[in-house]
N, C-alpha and C positions, 0 to 999 in steps of 0.2 A: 650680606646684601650687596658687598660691594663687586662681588663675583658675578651679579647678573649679568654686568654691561657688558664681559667678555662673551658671553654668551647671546644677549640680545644681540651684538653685532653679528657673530658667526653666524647665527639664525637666519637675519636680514641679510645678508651678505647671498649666502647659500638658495634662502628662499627666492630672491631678484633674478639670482643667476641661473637656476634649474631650467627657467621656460627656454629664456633666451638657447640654452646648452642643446636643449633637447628641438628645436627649431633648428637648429645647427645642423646636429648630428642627423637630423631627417632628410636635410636639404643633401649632403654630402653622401648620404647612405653609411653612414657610421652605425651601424645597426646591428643587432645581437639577431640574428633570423634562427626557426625553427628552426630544431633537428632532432634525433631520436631522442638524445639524451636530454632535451628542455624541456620545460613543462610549458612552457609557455605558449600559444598557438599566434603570435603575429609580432612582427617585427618587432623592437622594443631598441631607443635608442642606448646608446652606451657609451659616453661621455662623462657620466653626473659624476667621478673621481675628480676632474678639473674645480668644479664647484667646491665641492666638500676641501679641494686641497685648498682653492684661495679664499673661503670662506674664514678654513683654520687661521693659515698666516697671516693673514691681515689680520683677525682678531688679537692674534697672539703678539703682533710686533705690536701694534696699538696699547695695549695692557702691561708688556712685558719688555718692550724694547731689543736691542739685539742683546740679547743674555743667551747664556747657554745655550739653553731648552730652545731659544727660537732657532739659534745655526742649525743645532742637533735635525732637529725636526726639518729645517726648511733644507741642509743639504740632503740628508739621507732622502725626505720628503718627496723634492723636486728630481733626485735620480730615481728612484721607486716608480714615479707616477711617467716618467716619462717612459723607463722600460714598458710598464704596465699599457700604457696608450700603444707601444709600437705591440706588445701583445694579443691587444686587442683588434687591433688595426688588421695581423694577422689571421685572427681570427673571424673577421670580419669577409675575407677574403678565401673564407674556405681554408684556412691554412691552418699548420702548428707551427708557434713561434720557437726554437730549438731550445732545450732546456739550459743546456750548459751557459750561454750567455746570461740566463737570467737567475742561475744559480749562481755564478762569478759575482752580478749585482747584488743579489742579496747578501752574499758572503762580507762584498766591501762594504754595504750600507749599515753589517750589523755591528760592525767597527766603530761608525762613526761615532754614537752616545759619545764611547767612551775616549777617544779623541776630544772629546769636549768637555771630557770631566766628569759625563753622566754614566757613576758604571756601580755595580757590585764591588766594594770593597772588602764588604767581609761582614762579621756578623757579633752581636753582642751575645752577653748569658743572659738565662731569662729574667736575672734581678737589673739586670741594663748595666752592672759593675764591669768594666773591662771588656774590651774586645779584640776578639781574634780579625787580627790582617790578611785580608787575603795576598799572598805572592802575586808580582805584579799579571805574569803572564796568566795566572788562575783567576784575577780579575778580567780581564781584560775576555779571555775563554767563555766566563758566564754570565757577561754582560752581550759577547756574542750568541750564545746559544738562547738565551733568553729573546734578543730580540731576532732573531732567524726566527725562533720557533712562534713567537707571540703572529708576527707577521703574516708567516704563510697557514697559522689557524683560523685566522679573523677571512683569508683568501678560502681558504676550503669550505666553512658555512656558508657561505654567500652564496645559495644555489636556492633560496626560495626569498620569496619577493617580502621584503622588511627584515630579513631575518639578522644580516651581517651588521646593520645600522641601526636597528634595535638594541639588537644585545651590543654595541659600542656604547648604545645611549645610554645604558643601563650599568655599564660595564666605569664609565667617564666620569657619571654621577656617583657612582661609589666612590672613588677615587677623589674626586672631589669632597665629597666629607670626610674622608680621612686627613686629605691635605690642610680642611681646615682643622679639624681637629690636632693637629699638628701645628697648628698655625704655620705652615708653607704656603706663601704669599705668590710665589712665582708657578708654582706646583698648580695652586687651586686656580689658577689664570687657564693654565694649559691646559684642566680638566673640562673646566667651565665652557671654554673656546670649541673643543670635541664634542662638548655633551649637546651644545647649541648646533653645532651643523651639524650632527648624525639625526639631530629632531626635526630640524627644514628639512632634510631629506628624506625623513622618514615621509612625511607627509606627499611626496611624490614615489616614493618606493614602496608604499604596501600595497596588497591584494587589491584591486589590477593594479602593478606597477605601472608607471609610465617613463620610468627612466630607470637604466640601473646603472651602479656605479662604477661595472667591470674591474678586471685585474688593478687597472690602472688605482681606480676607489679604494679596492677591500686593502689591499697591501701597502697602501698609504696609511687608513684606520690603521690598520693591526701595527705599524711602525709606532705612527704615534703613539698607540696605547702602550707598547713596551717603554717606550719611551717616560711617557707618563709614573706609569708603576718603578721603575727605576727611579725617577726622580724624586718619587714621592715616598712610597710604601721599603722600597729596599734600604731609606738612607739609614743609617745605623741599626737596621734590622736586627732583633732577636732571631732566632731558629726558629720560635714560635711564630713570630710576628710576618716572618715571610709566607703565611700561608693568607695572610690578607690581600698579597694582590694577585694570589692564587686562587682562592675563594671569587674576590672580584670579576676576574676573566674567567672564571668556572665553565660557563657552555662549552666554548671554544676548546677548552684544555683538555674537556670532558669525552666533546666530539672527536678529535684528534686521536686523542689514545684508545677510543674504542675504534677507529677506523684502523689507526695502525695497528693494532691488534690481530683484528680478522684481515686486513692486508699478509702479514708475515703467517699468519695459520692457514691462508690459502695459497700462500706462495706466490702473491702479484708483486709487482713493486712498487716500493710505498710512494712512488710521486704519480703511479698511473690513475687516470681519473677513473671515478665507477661510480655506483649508486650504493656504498656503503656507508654514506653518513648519516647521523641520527635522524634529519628530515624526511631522509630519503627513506629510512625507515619507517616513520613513523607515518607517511604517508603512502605506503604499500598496505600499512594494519586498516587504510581508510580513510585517514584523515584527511581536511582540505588542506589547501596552504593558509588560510586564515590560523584554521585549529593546530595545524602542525605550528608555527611562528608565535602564536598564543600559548600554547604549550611549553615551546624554550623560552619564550621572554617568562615564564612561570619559574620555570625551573634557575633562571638568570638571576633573575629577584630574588628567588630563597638563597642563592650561593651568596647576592651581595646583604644580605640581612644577613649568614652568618659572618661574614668579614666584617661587618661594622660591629655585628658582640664582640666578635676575638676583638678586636680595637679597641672597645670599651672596658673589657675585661682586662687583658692585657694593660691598659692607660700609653 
C-alpha cells in the first residue's frame, strides 16, 4: 500500500504538466508534422518526454532520496532526454539528427547503472546455494548491453499512439510485484514512480494522441526500465530467474528481434528506420491503431503473468 504515493505523485506530477507541455510545444511549433512514414494526419506536439522525466524524478527523490537508483536514473536520465530533445528538435525541422553522436550517448549512459553500483554481477544455481562472479569487465559488458539494448527497444515501439507507454505501464507494474515480493523497498519505489507517470501519460497518448513523448520520452522509459530490472529482478539472479525481467519487457524484446531479424535477411541496416515492426505489421493485416495497441498490451500482460509464475514458482 505504501507504494502508492510514489505513484500517485508521478501521476499528478505528469497529469498537471502534459497540458501546460503540449500548450508550449504548439506555441513554439515543437511539433511532430505528417509525413509518409506517420500515421498520424495533423501536427501532434512532442515535448511529453519532459513531463514523464520530471514526473519520475521528483517522485523518485521524494520516496527514495539520493540513493543510487535516483543518480543512476537522473544522470543517465537527464543526458538521454536532453540528446533525445535536440533529436527531436531535428527532426522537427525537417532534419536527421547524425547517428554517431547519439550512439556515443547511449554507449556512455549505458555505463552509468553500473558506475553506481547498479550492474549484473553474476548469477546463482538454481537451489540459490553459491554463486558464480561475474569478472569485473563481463559485469560491467552486460549491464551495458542490457541497458543499450532495453533502451533503444522501448524507442523503436513508440511508432503508434499508447503503445511505448503502455507496455512501460505494464511492463513497471510487473516489476513492481516482483520487487515487493522480494521485499526491495527502494526497487518498488522506482517501479511504482514509472508505473504512475507512463499511466498520466497514457491518458494523453492513446488513440487520438494528443501529445507524444518523442525520442527525447521513449529512450528515457526504456533507461529507466533497464535500470529498474537490474536493480531489481537481476540482483543475485538464478539462470532461471533472469528470464523474469525478460518475460517482463517481453513486447519490446519480442519486437526487436523479429525486426532485427528480417532487417539482416533483407540486408538493411539494423538502425535504418522502416515499417517492420510488429505494429506496423499488424496494422498492414487491417488493424486500427486502437486494435493493433490492444493487441500488444494483450500480448504484454500474458509475458508479465508468466514472469510473475516463474517468480512464484521459482520463490
Amino acid at each position: 500500500m505504501a507504494y502508492l504515493f510514489p505513484a500517485i505523485i508521478s501521476f499528478g506530477i505528469v497529469y498537471a504538466l502534459v497540458p501546460l507541455i503540449r500548450r508550449t510545444a504548439l506555441r513554439i511549433g515543437f511539433v511532430d508534422a505528417p509525413t509518409k512514414r506517420k500515421i498520424h494526419s495533423s501536427p501532434i506536439p512532442l515535448m511529453g518526454g519532459i513531463a514523464l522525466y520530471l514526473g519520475c524524478m521528483i517522485a523518485i527523490y521524494a520516496f527514495d532520496g539520493a540513493s543510487a537508483r535516483f543518480a543512476a536514473v537522473c544522470t543517465g536520465g537527464t543526458l538521454l532526454v536532453a540528446t533525445g530533445l535536440l533529436d527531436d528538435w531535428y527532426k522537427v525541422k525537417g532534419k536527421e539528427f547524425p547517428v554517431w553522436p547519439r550512439l556515443v550517448v547511449y554507449i556512455v549512459v549505458s555505463a552509468v547503472p553500473a558506475w553506481f553500483g547498479i550492474q549484473i554481477i553474476g548469477v546463482t544455481n538454481v537451489a540459490g546455494q553459491g554463486m558464480l562472479l561475474f569478472p569485473v569487465w563481463l559485469s560491467w559488458i552486460a549491464t551495458m548491453a542490457w541497458v543499450f539494448g532495453i533502451t533503444n527497444m522501448i524507442n523503436f515501439i513508440d511508432g503508434v499512439d499508447g503503445l511505448a507507454s503502455g507496455i512501460v505501464t505494464i511492463s513497471s507494474f510487473t516489476l513492481l510485484i516482483a520487487a515487493i515480493f522480494k521485499e526491495q523497498h527502494g526497487t518498488a519505489i522506482l517501479a511504482a514512480a514509472l508505473a504512475g507517470a507512463c499511466l498520466a501519460f497514457l491518458a494523453f497518448n492513446f488513440y487520438p494522441a494528443r501529445i507524444f513523448m518523442g525520442d527525447a520520452g521513449a529512450v528515457f522509459l526504456g533507461y529507466t526500465l533497464a535500470v529498474l530490472a537490474i536493480d531489481g529482478s537481476f540482483k543475485s539472479a538464478t539462470v532461471i530467474s533472469t528470464l523474469v525481467p525478460v518475460f517482463a519487457i517481453g513486447v519490446p524484446i519480442m519486437d526487436s528481434v523479429i525486426v532485427m531479424t528480417r532487417r539482416l535477411w533483407s540486408g538493411k541496416g539494423l538502425h535504418r528506420a522502416d515499417k517492420l515492426h510488429t505494429h506496423h505489421t499488424l496494422m498492414s493485416w487491417g488493424l486500427t491503431q486502437t486494435q493493433t495497441v490492444s493487441f500488444l498490451y494483450l500480448i504484454g500482460m500474458l509475458f508479465s503473468m508468466l514472469s510473475i509464475i516463474l517468480l512464484l514458482v521459482i520463490g
